[in-house]
C-alpha positions as a Markdown table, in Angstrom:
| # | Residue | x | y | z |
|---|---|---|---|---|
| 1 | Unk | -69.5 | -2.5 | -163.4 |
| 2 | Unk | -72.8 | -3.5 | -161.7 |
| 3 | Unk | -76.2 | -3.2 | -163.1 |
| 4 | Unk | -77.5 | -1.1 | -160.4 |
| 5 | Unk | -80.7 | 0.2 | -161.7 |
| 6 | Unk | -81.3 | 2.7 | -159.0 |
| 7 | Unk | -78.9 | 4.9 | -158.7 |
| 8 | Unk | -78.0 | 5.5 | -162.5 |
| 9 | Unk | -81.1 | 4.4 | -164.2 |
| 10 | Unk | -81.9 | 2.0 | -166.6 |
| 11 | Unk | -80.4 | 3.3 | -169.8 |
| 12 | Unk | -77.1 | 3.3 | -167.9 |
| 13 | Unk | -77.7 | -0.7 | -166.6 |
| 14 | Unk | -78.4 | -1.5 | -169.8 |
| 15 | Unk | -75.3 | 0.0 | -171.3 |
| 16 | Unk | -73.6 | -1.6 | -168.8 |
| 17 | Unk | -75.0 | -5.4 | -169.5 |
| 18 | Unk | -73.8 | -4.5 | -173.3 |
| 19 | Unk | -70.4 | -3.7 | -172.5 |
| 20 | Unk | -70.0 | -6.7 | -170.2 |
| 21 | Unk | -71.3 | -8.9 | -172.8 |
| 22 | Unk | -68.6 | -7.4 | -175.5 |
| 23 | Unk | -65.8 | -7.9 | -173.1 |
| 24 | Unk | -66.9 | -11.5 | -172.6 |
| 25 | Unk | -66.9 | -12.0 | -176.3 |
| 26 | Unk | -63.6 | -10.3 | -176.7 |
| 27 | Unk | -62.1 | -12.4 | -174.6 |
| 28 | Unk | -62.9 | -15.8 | -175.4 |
| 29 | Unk | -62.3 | -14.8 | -179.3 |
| 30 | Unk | -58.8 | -13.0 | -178.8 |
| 31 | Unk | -57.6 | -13.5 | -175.7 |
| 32 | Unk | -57.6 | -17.4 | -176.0 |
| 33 | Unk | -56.1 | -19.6 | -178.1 |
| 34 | Unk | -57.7 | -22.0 | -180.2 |
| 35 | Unk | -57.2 | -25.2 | -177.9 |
| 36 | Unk | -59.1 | -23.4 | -175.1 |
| 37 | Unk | -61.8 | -22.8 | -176.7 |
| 38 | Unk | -62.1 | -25.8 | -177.5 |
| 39 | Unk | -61.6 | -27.2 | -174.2 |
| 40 | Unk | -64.3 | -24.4 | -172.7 |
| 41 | Unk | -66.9 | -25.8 | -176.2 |
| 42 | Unk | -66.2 | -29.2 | -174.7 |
| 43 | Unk | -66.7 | -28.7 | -171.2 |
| 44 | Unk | -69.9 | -27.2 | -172.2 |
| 45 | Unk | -71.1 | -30.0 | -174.1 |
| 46 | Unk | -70.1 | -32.2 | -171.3 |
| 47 | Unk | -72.0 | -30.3 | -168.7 |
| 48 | Unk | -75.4 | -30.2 | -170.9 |
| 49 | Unk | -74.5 | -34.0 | -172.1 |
| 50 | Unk | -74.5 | -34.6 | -168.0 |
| 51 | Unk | -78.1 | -32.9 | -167.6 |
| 52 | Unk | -79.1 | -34.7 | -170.5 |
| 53 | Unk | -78.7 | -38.0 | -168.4 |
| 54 | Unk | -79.8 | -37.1 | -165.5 |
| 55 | Unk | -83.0 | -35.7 | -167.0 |
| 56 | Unk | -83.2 | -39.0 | -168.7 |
| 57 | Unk | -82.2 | -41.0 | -165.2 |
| 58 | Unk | -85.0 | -39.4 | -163.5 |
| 59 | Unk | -87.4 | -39.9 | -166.5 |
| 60 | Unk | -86.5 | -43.3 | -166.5 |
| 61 | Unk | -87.0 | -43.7 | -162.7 |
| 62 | Unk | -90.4 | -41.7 | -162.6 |
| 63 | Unk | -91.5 | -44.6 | -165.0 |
| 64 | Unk | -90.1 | -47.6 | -163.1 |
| 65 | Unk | -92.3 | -46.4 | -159.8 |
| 66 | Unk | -95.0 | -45.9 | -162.1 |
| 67 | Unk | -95.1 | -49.4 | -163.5 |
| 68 | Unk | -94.7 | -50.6 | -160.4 |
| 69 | Unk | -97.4 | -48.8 | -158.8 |
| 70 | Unk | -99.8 | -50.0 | -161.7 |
| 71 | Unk | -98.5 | -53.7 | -161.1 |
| 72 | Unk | -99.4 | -53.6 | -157.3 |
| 73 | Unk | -102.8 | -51.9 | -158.1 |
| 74 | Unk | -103.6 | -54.3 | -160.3 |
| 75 | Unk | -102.2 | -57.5 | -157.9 |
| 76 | Unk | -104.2 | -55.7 | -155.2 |
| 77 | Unk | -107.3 | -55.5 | -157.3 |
| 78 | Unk | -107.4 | -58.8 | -159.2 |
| 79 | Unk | -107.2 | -61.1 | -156.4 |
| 80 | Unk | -109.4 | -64.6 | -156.3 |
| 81 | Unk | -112.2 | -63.5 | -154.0 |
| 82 | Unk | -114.3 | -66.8 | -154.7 |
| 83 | Unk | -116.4 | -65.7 | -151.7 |
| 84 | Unk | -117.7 | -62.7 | -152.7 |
| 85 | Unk | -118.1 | -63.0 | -156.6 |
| 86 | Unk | -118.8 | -66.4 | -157.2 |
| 87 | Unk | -116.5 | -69.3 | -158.6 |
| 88 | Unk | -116.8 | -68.1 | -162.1 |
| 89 | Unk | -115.6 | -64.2 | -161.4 |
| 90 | Unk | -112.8 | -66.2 | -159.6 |
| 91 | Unk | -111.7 | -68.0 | -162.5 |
| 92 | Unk | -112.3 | -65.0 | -164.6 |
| 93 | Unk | -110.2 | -63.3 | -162.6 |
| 94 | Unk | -107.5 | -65.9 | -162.6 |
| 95 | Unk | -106.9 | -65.9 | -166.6 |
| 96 | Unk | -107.4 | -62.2 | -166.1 |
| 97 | Unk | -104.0 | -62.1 | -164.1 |
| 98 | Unk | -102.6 | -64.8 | -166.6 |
| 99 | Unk | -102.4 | -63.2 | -169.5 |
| 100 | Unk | -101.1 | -59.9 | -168.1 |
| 101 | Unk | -98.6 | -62.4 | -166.9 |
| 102 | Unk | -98.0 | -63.1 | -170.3 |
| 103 | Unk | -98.8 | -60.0 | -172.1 |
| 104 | Unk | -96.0 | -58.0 | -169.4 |
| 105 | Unk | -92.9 | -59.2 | -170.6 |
| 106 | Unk | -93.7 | -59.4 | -174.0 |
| 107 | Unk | -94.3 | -55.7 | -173.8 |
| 108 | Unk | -93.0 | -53.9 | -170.7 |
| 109 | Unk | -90.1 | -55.3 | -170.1 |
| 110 | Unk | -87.0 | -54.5 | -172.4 |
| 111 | Unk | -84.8 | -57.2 | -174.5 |
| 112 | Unk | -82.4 | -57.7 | -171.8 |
| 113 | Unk | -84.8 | -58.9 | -168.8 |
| 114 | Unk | -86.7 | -60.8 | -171.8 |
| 115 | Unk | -83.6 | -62.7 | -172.1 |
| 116 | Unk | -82.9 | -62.9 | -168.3 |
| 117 | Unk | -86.5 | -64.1 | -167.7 |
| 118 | Unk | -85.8 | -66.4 | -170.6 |
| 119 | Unk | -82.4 | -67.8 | -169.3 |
| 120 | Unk | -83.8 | -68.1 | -166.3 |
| 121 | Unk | -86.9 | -70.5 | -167.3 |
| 122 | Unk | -84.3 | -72.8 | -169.4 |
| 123 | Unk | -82.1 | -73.2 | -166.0 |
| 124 | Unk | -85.6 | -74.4 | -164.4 |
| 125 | Unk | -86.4 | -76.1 | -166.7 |
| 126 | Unk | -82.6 | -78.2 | -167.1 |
| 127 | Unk | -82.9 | -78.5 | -163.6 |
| 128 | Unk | -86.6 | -80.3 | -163.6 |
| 129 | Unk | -85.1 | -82.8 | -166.1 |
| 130 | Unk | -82.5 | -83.2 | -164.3 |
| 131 | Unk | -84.4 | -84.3 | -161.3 |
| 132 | Unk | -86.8 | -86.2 | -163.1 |
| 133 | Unk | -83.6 | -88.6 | -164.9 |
| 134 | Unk | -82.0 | -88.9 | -161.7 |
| 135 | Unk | -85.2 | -90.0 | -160.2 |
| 136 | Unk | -85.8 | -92.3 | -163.0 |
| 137 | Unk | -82.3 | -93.7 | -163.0 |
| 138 | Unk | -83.3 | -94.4 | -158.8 |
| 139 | Unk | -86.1 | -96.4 | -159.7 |
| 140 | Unk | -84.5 | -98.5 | -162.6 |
| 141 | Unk | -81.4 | -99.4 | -159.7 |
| 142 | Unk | -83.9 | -100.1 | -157.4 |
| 143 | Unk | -85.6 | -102.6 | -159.6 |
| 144 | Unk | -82.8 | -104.1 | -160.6 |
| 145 | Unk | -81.6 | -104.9 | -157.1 |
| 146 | Unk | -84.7 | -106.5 | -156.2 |
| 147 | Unk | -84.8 | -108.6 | -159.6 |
| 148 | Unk | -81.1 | -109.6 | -158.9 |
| 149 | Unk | -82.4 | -110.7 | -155.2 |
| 150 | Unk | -85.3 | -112.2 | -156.6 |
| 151 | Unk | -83.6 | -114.2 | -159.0 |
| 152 | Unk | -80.5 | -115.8 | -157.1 |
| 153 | Unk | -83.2 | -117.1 | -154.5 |
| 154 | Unk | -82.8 | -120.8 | -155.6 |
| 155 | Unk | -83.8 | -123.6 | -153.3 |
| 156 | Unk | -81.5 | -127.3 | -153.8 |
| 157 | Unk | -82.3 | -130.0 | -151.6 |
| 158 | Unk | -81.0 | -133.5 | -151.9 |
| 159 | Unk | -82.2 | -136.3 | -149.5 |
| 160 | Unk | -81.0 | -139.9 | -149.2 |
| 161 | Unk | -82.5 | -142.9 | -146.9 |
| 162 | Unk | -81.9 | -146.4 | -147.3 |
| 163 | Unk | -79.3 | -145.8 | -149.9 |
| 164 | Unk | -81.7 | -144.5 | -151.8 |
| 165 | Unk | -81.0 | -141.0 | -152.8 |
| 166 | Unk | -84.1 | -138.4 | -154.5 |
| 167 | Unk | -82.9 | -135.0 | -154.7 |
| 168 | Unk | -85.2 | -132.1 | -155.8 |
| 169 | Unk | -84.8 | -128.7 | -156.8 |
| 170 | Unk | -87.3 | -125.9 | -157.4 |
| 171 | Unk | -85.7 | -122.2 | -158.6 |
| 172 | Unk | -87.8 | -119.0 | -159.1 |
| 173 | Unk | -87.1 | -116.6 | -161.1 |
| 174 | Unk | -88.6 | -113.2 | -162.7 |
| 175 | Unk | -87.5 | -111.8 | -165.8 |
| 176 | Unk | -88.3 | -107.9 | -165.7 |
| 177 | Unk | -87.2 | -106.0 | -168.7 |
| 178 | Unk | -86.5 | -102.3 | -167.9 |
C-alpha cells in the first residue's frame, strides 16, 4: 500500500493516498470509542500547545540577547571620553546615559523586575537609615560620656594653719543639651 509512483503510475499512487486517507478516517470515527478520541483530540492539542511555548520560549529568548546586545552597544558607545570630546560632550554624555537609566525600567523591563528593582532600592534605602541612626545614636553616647566626665571633675581643697582654717572650692561644669 505504498505510493510508488514508478512502477504503477500516478493515477494509481494517487488512488492509493485516497484510500489510505479513508481508512484513517474510518478508523478513528468507528473503530474508537468516544473517550479515545478524545484522548488522541487532547494529545493533539497538547503537542501544538507544547510548540506553542517553545516558539514563544525562543521568541522570548531572541529578544532578551537582543536587548542585551543593544544595552552593551550603547554602554560601549556612550562612555565619558572627556579627552577627546571636551568636558561638555562628557557631561552630555553623562545625562545621556542617565535618563536611559531612567527611561529603561520604566519601559523595558516588565512589572515584576519593576517591583524587584523597586524592593530592592527600599532595602537600600532602610539600610542607609539605618546606618545613619546608629551613627547618630554613637555620637550622642559619645557626647554624653565626655559631658558626664567633664562635669564630675570638681576640685575641693580645704587648708588650715595656725588654727585658722580657709577652704576653697572651684567646680566646672558644661551643660550640653543634645
Amino acid at each position: 500500500m505504498r505510493y510508488h509512483a514508478e512502477s504503477c503510475g500516478y493515477i494509481r499512487a494517487v488512488l492509493l493516498l485516497f484510500y489510505d486517507l479513508l481508512l484513517q478516517l474510518i478508523y478513528l470515527s468507528f473503530f474508537l470509542g468516544p473517550e479515545q478520541q478524545q484522548q488522541q483530540q487532547q494529545q493533539q492539542q497538547q503537542q501544538q500547545q507544547q510548540k506553542q511555548q517553545e516558539q514563544q520560549q525562543e521568541q522570548q529568548q531572541q529578544q532578551q540577547q537582543q536587548q542585551q546586545q543593544q544595552q552593551q552597544q550603547r554602554g560601549l558607545g556612550f562612555r565619558y571620553h572627556a579627552e577627546s570630546g571636551g568636558y561638555i560632550r562628557a557631561v552630555l554624555l553623562l545625562f545621556y546615559d542617565l535618563l536611559l537609566q531612567l527611561i529603561y525600567p520604566s519601559f523595558f523591563l516588565g512589572p515584576e523586575q519593576q517591583q524587584q528593582e523597586q524592593q530592592q532600592q527600599q532595602q537600600q534605602q532602610q539600610q542607609e537609615q539605618q546606618q545613619q541612626q546608629q551613627q547618630q545614636q554613637q555620637q550622642h553616647s559619645s557626647t554624653r560620656r565626655n559631658n558626664m566626665r567633664y562635669s564630675s571633675s570638681n576640685s575641693s581643697s580645704s587648708k588650715s594653719s595656725n588654727g585658722i582654717s580657709s577652704s576653697s572650692s572651684s567646680s566646672s561644669s558644661c551643660c550640653c543639651c543634645c
